[in-house]
N, C-alpha and C positions, 0 to 999 in steps of 0.2 A: 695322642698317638694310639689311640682305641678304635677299633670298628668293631660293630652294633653284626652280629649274628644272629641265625634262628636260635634259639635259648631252651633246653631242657628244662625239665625243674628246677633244677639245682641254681638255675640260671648258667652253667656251662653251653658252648655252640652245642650241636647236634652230629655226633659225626657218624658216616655209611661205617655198614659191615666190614665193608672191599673198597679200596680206592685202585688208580692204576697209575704204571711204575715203569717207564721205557726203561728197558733191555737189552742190551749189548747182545747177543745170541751166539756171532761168532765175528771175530777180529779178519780183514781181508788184506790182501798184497795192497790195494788202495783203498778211499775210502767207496769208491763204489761197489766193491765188492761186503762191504760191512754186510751184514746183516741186524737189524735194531725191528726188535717187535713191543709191542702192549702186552703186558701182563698184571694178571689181579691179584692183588695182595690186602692180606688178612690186615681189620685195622689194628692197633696196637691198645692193648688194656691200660688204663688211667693208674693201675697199681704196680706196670710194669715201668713208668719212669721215673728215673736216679733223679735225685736230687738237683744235680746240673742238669740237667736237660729241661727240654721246651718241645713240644707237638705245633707245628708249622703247616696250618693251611698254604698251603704253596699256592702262589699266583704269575709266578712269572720265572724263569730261569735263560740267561744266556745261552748260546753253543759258542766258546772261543774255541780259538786253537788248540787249544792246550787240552778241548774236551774231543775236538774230528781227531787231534794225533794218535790218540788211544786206540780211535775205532780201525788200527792199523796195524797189521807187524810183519816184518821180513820175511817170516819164515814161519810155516804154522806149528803152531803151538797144540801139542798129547794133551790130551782130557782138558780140552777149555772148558772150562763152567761159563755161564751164562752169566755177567755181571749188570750190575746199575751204572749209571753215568750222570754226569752233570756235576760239575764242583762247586757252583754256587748258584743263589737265588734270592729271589724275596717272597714273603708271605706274611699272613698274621696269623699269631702264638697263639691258640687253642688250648692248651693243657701246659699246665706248668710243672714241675715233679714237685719245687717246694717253693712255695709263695714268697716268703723269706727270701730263698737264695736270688729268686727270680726280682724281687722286688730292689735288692743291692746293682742291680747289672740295670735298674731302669726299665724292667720290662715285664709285663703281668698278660693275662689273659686280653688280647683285644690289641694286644701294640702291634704297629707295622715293623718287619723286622726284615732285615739283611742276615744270610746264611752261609756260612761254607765250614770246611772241617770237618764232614758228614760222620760217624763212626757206624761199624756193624753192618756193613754190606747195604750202604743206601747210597744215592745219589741224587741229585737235584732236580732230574728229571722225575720226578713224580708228585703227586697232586698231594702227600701229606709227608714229612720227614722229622724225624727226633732230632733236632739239633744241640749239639753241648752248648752252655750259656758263654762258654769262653769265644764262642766263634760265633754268637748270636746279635747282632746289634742293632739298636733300637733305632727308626729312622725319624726325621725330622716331619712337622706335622704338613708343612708346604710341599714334600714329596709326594706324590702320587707312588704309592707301593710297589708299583707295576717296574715305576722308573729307578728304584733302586735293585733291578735285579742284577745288573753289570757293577755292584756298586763295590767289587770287590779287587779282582784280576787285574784289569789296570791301574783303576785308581791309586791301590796299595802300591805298586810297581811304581808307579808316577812317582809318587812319594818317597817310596825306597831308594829310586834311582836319585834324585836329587840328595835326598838323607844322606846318602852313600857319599857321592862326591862333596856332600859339607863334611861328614864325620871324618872320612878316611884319608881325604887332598884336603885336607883345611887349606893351601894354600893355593890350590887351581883355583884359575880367572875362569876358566870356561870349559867347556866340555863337548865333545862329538854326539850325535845319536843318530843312526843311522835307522831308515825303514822310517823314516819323520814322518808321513805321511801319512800313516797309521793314525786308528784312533788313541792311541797311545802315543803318538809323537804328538799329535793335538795339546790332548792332556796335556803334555808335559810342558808345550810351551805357554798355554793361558793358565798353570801352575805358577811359573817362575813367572808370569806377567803379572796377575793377580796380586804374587806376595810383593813384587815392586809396589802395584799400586796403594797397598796397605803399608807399605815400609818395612816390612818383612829383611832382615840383611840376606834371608836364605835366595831370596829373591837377585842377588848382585852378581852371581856368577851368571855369565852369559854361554848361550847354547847354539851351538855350531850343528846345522838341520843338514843334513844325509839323503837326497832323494832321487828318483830314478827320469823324471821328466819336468818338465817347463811349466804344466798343468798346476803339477805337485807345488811346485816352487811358489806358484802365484797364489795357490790357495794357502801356504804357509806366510807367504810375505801379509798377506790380508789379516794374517791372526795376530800379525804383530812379531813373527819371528825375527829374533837380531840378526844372523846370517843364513842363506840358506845354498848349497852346491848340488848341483844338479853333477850324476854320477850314473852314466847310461850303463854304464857294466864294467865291474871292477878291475879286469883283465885287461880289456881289450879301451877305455876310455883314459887317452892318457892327458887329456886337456883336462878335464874333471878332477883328475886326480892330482894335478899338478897346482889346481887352484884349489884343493882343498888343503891342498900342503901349504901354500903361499898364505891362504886364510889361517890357518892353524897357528902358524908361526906368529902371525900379529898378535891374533889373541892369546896366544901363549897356553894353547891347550895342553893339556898334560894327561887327560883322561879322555878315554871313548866308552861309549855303552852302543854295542853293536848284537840287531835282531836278525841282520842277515846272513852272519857266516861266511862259508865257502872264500871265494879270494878277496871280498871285501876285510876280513879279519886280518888276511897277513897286509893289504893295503894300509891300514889302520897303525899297527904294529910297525912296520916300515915308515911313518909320519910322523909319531910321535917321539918327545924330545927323550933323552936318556931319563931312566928312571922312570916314565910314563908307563901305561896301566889300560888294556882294552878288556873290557867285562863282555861277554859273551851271555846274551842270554834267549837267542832263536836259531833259529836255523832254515832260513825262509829259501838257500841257496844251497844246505846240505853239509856235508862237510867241511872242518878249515881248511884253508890252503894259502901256501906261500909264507907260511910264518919262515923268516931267516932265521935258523939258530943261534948266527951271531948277536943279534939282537937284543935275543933269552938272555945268554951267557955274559956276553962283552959290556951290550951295555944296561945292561939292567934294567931292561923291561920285562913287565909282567904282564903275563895272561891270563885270566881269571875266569869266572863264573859268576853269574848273578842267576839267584833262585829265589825268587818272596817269600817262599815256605824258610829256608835256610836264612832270611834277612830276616824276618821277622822272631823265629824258635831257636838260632843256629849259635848266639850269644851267650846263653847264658837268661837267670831269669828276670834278673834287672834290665836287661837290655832290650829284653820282649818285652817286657811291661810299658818301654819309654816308646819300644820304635811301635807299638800299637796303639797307645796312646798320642804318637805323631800325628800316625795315618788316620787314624778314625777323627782326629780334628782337624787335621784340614779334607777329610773327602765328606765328611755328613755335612757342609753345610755347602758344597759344591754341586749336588747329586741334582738339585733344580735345575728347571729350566732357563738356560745362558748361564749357568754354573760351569766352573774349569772341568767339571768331569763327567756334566751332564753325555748320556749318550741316546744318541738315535739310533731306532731300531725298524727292523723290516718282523712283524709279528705274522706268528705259525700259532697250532693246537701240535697237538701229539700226535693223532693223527697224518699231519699234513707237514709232519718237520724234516723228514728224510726226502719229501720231494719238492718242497721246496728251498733247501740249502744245496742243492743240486742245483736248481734256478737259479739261486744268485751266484754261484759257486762261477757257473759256467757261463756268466754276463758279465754282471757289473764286476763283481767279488764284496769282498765285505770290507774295501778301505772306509768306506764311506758311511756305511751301515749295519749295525750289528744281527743276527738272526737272533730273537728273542722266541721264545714256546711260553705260551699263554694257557693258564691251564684251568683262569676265571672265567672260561668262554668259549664257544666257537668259532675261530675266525672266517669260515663260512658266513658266518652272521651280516658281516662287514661289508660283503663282498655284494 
């Protein structure tokens, strides 16, 4: 788990004065109106890192959603400061604060690592970041570095999401997930397939796939999905909806985990049997709607929340230690290539990221393929 660098005396890499650091500049009504620039930044002194922490050649960094949502807001915001962006990445560890601490966590000068958790006004988007050791993790030697840079946002989710409905419905047969189409709905189903094919019992609940077209549906049945409902719009599709109710009830679903919101949420909530449970964790449709109150009230269902930051930190500290220890064993040895959480990517530079997530944004979109910033190279190079 070591790459070979230009080497100082000391035998440490070599690192510049100034590295550079995309920039949020200022938040717009959409994301076209963002504004994201390059800026250079002083590198950081070897005597200024804590003991946890790690100095991360950065190589690669996702844009999920969760990173364009930011570059957004309703209403404009007095005295915006100019922030970083990106919540997660991969690179290799350059400076260690303490050998020791560094060496317990599996990771020394030269490892390939996985990033997120950033502290002190940094973000992923930049070519070097101090990462805490709790949020730093070592990737497996069959990885290419590059390919662990998504290795965090879904994967973790994947895991959570299933964690979830083994920990909390011990007794659900099966479960809803809607927006399946997703590289995250992916995951989730060669997740539960995988642990089948290893014997895994997490593996026994079956998952009831959510999706908006016939395309969708075929490239899920191909991945080995157990059921899959095609649901052209939650409102207005009432054959759709009527067969995902009819599927439900066989399988005895009890739980949903829903990324689209809007009237898919109270659809969901209206299907499921009393005492059932819809987690809430996107909003690809905008606000809820149609939840009946009687439903809350009468029959006791619940609507809830799923957050990875609050799944993972939101227990307690025996319960982070177990649900991190989940996730990081079954996503490090998945992160290859034909792994359940391998991801494919469409690669940019810094340069060249805001016009081209606009390109995909405004074609294909990114069910299919993630936008990655490459920050080992210029992707002009390629071209």
């Amino acid at each position: 788990q070591r790459t070979k660098m230009p080497e100082e005396d000391d035998g440490l890499p070599n690192l510049p004065p100034t590295y550079k650091r995309l920039m949020l500049m200022q938040q717009g009504l959409s994301v076209e109106d963002a504004k994201i620039e390059i800026m250079q930044v002083d590198m950081v002194q070897d005597d200024s890192l804590k003991m946890d922490e790690v100095l991360i050649k950065v190589v690669a960094a996702p844009v999920n959603p969760s990173d364009y949502g930011a570059w957004t807001s309703a209403e404009k915001i007095e005295n915006w400061r100019p922030r970083p962006i990106g919540n997660e990445g991969s690179g290799i560890v350059v400076r260690v604060g303490s050998s020791m601490a560094s060496a317990m966590a599996g990771i020394s000068v030269g490892s390939k690592v996985g990033f997120t958790g950033l502290r002190n006004h940094q973000g992923a988007y930049s070519e070097y970041v101090i990462a805490p050791l709790a949020t730093t993790f070592y990737m497996e030697e069959n990885v290419p570095v590059e390919d662990a840079a998504s290795f965090f946002v879904n994967p973790y989710t994947a895991v959570g999401i299933l964690d979830t409905v083994r920990s909390q419905h011990p007794y659900a047969k099966a479960f809803i997930h809607t927006a399946a189409a997703s590289q995250l709905g992916k995951m989730l189903i060669k997740l539960i397939t995988s642990l089948r094919l290893a014997g895994d019992s997490a593996g026994n609940v079956r998952l009831l796939n959510v999706v908006r077209n016939e395309e969708q549906a075929e490239t899920l049945r191909q991945l080995g999905a157990d059921q899959v409902v095609i649901i052209k719009n939650a409102e207005t599709d009432r054959q759709g909806a009527l067969a995902l109710r009819d599927i439900a009830q066989k399988e005895q679903v009890s739980v949903a985990f829903d990324a689209v919101a809007g009237p898919m949420t109270g659809l969901l909530i209206q299907l499921l049997p009393i005492r059932g449970t819809c987690y809430v964790y996107g909003r690809l449709e905008g606000d809820i709607k149609g939840v009946p109150p009687i439903d809350l009230i009468y029959r006791q269902k619940q609507l809830k929340s799923f957050y990875l930051k609050q799944y993972l930190v939101g227990d307690g500290f025996f319960a982070t230690g177990r649900r991190l220890s989940l996730c990081t064993s079954r996503v490090r040895p998945g992160l290859h290539k034909g792994g359940w959480c391998h991801t494919e990517f469409i690669d940019c530079d810094m340069t060249s990221m805001f016009q081209t997530f606009f390109k995909i944004k405004n074609s294909t979109g990114f069910t299919e393929r993630k936008l990655r910033i490459r920050f080992d190279k210029s992707i002009q190079e390629e071209e």
